[in-house]
Wavefront OBJ file of the C-alpha trace (Angstrom):
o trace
v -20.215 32.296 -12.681
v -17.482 30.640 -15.212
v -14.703 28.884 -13.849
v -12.235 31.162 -14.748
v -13.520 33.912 -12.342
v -14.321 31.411 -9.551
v -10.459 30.695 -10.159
v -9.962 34.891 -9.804
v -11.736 34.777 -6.660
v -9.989 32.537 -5.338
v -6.940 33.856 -5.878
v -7.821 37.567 -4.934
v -8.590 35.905 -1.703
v -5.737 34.170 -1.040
v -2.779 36.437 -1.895
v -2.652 37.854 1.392
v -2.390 35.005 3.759
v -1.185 32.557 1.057
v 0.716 33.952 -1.873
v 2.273 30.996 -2.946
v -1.017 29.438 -2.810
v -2.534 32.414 -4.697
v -0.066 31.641 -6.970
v -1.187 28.577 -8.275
v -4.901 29.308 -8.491
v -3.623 32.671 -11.007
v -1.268 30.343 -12.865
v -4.558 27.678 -13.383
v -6.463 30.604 -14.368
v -4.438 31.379 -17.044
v -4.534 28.161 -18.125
v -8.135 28.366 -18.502
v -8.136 31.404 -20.228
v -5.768 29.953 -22.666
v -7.526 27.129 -23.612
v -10.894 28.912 -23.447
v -9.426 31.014 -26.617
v -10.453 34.475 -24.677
v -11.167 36.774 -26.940
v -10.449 39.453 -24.002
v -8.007 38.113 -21.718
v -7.316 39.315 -18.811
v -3.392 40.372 -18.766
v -3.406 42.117 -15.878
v -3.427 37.992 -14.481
v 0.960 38.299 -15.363
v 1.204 41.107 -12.963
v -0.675 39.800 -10.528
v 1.511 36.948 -10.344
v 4.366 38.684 -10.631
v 3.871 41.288 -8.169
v 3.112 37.367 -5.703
v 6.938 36.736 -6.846
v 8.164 39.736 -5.556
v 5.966 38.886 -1.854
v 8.176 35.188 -2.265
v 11.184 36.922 -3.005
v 11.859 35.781 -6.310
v 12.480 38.618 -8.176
v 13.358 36.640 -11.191
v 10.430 34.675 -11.735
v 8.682 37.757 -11.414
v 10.740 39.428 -13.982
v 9.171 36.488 -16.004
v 6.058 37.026 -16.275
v 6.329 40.796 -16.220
v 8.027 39.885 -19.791
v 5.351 37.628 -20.615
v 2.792 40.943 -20.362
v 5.113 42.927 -22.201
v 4.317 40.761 -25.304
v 0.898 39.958 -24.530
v 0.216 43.839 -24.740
v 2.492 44.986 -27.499
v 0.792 42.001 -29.715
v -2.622 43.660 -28.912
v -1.437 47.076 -29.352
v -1.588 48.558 -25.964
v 1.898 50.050 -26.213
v 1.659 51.847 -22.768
v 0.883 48.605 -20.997
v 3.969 47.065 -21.596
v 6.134 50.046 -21.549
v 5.149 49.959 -18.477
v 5.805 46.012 -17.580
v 9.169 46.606 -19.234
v 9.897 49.259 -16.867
v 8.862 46.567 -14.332
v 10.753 44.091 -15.876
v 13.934 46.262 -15.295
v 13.860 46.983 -11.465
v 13.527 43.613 -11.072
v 15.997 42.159 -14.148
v 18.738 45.306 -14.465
v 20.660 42.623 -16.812
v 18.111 41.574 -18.572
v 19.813 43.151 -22.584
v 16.541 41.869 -24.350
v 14.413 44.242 -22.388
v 15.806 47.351 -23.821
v 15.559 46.285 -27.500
v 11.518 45.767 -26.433
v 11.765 49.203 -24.917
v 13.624 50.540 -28.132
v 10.604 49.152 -30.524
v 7.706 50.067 -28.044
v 8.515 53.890 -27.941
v 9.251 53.658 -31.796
v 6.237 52.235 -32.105
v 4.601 55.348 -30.444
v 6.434 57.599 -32.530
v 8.753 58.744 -29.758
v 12.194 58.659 -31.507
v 14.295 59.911 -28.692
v 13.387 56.949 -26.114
v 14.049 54.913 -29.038
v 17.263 56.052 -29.773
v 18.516 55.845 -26.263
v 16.726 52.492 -25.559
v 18.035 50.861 -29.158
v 21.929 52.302 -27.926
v 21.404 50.916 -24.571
v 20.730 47.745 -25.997
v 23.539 47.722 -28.467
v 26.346 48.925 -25.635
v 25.075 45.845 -23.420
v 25.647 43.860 -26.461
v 28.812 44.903 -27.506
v 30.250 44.466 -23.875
v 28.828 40.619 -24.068
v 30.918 40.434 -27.516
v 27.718 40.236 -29.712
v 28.669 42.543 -31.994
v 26.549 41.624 -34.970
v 23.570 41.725 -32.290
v 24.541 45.561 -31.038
v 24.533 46.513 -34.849
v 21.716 44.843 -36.154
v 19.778 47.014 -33.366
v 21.466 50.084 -34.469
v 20.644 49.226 -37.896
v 17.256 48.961 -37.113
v 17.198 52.075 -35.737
v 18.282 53.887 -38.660
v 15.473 52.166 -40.662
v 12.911 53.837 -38.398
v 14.398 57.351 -38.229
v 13.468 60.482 -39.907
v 17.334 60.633 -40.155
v 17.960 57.574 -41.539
v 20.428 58.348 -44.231
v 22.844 60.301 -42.141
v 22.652 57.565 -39.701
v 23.168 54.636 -42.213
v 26.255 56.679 -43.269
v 27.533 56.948 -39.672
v 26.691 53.567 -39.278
v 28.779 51.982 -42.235
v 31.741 54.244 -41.197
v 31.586 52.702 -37.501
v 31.153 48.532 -39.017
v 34.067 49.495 -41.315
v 36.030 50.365 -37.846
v 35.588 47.231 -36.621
v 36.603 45.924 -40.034
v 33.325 44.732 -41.039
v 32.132 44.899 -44.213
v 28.499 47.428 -44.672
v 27.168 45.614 -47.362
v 27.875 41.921 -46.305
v 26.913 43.075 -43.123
v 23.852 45.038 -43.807
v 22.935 41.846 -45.412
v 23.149 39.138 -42.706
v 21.552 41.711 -40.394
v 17.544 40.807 -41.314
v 15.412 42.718 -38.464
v 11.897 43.541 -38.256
v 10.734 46.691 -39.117
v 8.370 48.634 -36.213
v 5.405 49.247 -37.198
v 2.118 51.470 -35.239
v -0.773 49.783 -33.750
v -2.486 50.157 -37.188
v -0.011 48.473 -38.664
v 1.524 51.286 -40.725
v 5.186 50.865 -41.386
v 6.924 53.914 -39.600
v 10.210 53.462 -42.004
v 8.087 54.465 -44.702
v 6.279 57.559 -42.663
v 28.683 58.948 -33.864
v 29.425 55.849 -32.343
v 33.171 56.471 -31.561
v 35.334 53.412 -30.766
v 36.813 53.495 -27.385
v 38.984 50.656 -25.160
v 35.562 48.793 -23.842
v 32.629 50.327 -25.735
v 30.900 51.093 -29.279
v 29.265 54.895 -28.329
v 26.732 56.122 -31.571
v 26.987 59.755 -31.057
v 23.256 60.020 -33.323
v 22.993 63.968 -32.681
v 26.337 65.043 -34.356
v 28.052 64.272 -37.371
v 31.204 62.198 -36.499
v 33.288 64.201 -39.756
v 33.016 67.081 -38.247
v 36.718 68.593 -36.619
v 37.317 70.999 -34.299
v 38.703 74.127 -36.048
v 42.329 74.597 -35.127
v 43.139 78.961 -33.879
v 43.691 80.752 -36.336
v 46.842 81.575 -35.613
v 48.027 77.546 -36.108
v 45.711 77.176 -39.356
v 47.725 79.618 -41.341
v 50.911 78.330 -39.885
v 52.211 81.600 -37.353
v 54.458 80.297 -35.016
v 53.273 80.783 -31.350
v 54.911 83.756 -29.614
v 56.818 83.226 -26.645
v 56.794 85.259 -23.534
v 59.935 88.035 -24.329
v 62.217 87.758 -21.081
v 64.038 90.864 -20.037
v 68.008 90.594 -18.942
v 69.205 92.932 -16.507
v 73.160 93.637 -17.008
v 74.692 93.966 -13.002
v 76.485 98.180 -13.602
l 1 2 3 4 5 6 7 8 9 10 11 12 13 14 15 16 17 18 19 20 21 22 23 24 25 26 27 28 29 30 31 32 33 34 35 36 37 38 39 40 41 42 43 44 45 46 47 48 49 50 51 52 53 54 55 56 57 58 59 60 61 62 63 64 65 66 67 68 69 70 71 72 73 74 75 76 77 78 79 80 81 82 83 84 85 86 87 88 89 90 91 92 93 94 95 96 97 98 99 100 101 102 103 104 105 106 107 108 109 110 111 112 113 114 115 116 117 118 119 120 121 122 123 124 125 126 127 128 129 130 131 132 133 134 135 136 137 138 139 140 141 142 143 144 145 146 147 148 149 150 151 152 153 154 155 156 157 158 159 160 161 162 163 164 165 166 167 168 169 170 171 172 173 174 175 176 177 178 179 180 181 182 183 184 185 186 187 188 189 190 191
l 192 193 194 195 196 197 198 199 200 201 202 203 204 205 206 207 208 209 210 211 212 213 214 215 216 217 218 219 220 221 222 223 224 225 226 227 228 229 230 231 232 233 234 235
């Protein structure tokens, strides 16, 4: 038997009547498995600890390594894995922005658009309430380079930065993001926000130019009719 699983036997045997202990054997095992240059690691290791974080009550070192799956998993291209660690990332780390924009990529990733979107806007609303306003458009940006819609969006897009008195082009230009791309490694780009008191809100399913018709009657200009009120003369 290889030291690394002596070290996971250990530690399986340990977590309940010493987690902290348990603990430290898991975090030594991934040593190991680091410096052995595993050409399978074990990832589930992360969650293991993590879940021992949670038993210690320390919901944000557990958060940590959560996140550290989440990579590990998207960089080997088992997208479900760490949408799933994200989600355990979040009930753990609600204010954790970064989490989102991993979310955002993952399900683009996967091809599903509509997570995506609402992931990438989440992101970009926790941004813009921080005051990182380049950072919430440079994720909505992104976003419009992955979608099937990405010309209407860019146009919605340079009509909201212009808003906020921002210039599209300069700004399109000192936003450099990474495009998604599928486990294969296929590029999926090649495959309206309105401004309010306290947020920036992308409306991505309608088209912000769009007005409400006025009644008829007030588009060609009739005056509105009163209500006609009777006098009664006394005899």
């Amino acid at each position: 038997m290889s030291k690394l699983e002596q070290l996971k036997d250990k530690a399986k045997g340990l977590e309940a009547k010493d987690p902290k202990k348990a603990v430290e054997i898991w975090l030594e095992a991934l040593r190991t498995q680091e410096s052995d240059g595993e050409a399978n690691p074990d990832l589930s290791i992360y969650n293991r600890v993590g879940d021992l974080y949670i038993k210690l009550k320390d919901p944000g070192q557990a958060a940590d390594y959560y996140d550290r799956a989440v990579d590990k998993y998207a960089e080997l291209g088992f997208h479900n894995n760490a949408i799933a660690m994200c989600n355990k990332v979040l009930r753990n780390a609600p204010a954790r922005q970064s989490t989102y924009l991993k979310l955002a990529k993952l399900y683009a990733a996967k091809g599903f658009m509509t997570e995506a979107q609402q992931n990438f806007v989440q992101y970009a609303e926790r941004m813009q309430k921080a005051g990182k306003i380049e950072h919430a458009f440079a994720a909505l940006k992104e976003f419009t380079d992955i979608s099937p819609e990405s010309e209407r969006l860019r146009e919605i897009l340079s009509d909201h930065l212009k808003m906020y008195g921002a210039n599209p082009r300069a700004s399109s230009a000192k936003i450099n993001v990474p495009t998604a791309t599928r486990p294969d490694g296929e590029d999926i780009s090649k495959s309206g926000k309105r401004k309010t008191s306290s947020l920036v809100f992308l409306d991505l399913g309608a088209n912000p130019r769009r007005r409400r018709p006025r009644s008829r009657a007030r588009a060609v200009g009739r005056p509105r009719r009163r209500p006609c009120r009777r006098r009664w003369r006394s005899s």
